[in-house]
C-alpha positions as CSV (number, residue, x, y, z in Angstrom):
1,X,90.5,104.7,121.5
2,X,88.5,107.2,119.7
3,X,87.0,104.9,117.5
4,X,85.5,102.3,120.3
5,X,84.4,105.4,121.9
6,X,82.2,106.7,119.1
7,X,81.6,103.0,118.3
8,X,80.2,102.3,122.0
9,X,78.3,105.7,121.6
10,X,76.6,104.9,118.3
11,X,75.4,101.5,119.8
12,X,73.3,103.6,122.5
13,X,72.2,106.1,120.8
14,X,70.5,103.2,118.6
15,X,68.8,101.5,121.9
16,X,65.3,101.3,122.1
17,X,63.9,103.2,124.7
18,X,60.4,102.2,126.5
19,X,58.2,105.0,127.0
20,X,55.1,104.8,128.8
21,X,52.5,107.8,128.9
22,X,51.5,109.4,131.3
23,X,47.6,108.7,130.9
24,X,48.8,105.1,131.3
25,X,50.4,105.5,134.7
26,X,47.5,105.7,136.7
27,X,46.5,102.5,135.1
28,X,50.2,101.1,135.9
29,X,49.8,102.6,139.9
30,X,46.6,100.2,140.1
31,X,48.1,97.1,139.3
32,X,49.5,95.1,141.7
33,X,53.4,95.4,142.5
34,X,54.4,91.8,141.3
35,X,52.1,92.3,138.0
36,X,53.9,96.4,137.5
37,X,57.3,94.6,138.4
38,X,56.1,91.8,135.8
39,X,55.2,93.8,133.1
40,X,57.9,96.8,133.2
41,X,60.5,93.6,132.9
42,X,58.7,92.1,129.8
43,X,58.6,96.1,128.2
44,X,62.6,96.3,128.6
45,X,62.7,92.7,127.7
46,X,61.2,93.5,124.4
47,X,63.1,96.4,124.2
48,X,66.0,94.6,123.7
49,X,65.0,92.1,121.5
50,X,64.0,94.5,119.5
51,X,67.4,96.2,119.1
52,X,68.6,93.0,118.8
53,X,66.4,92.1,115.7
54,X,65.9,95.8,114.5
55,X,67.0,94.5,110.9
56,X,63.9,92.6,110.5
57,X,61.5,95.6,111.7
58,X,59.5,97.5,109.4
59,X,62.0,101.0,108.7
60,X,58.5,102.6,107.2
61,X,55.8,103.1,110.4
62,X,55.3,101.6,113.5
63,X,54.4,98.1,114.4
64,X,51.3,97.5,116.9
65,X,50.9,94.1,119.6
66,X,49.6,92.7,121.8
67,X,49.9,90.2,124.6
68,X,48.2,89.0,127.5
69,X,49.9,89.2,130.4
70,X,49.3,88.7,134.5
71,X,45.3,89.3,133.8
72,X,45.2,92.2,131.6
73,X,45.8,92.9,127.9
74,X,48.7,94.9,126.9
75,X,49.3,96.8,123.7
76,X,52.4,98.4,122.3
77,X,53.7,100.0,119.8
78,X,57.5,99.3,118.0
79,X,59.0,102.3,116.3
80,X,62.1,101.4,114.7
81,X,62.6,104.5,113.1
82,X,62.2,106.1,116.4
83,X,64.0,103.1,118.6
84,X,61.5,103.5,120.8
85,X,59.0,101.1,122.4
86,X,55.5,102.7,123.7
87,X,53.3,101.3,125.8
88,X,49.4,101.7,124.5
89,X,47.1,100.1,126.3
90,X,46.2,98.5,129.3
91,X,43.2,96.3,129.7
92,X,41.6,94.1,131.8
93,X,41.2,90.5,130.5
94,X,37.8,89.4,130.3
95,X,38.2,85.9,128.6
């Protein structure tokens, strides 16, 4: 039992977390509720993909995108040596 235990607890410790600023939350209070809602689902979303495919991530720094999403430009930042997903950037789209 001991060993699914410490085997369950090593698989969370390993999950990405999603952290967002707080400078960025005002930006994140201003959008609207279906575009937050939107957006915070596609963070965890990545999130777990990113566990998922940690393997293929870079071990040495972090790794920077970004995506259009609901009218605004989002940046992030992937730290698999940190298992952590940051949010960077908001922006207004303006294409």
């Amino acid at each position: 039992m001991a060993s699914i235990e410490s085997a369950v607890s090593e698989q969370l410790t390993q999950a990405f977390t999603v952290y967002v600023p707080l400078a960025l939350q005002p930006q994140m209070d201003s959008l609207a509720q279906d575009t937050r809602t939107h957006l915070l689902g596609e963070l965890f979303r990545l999130a777990v993909q990113a566990w998922q495919e940690r393997g293929l991530l870079p071990r040495q720094g972090p790794v920077t995108m970004e995506f259009p999403l609901g009218g605004i430009d989002v940046g992030i930042e992937l730290d698999a040596s940190k298992t952590r997903l940051t949010l960077v950037s908001l922006s207004r789209t303006w294409h």
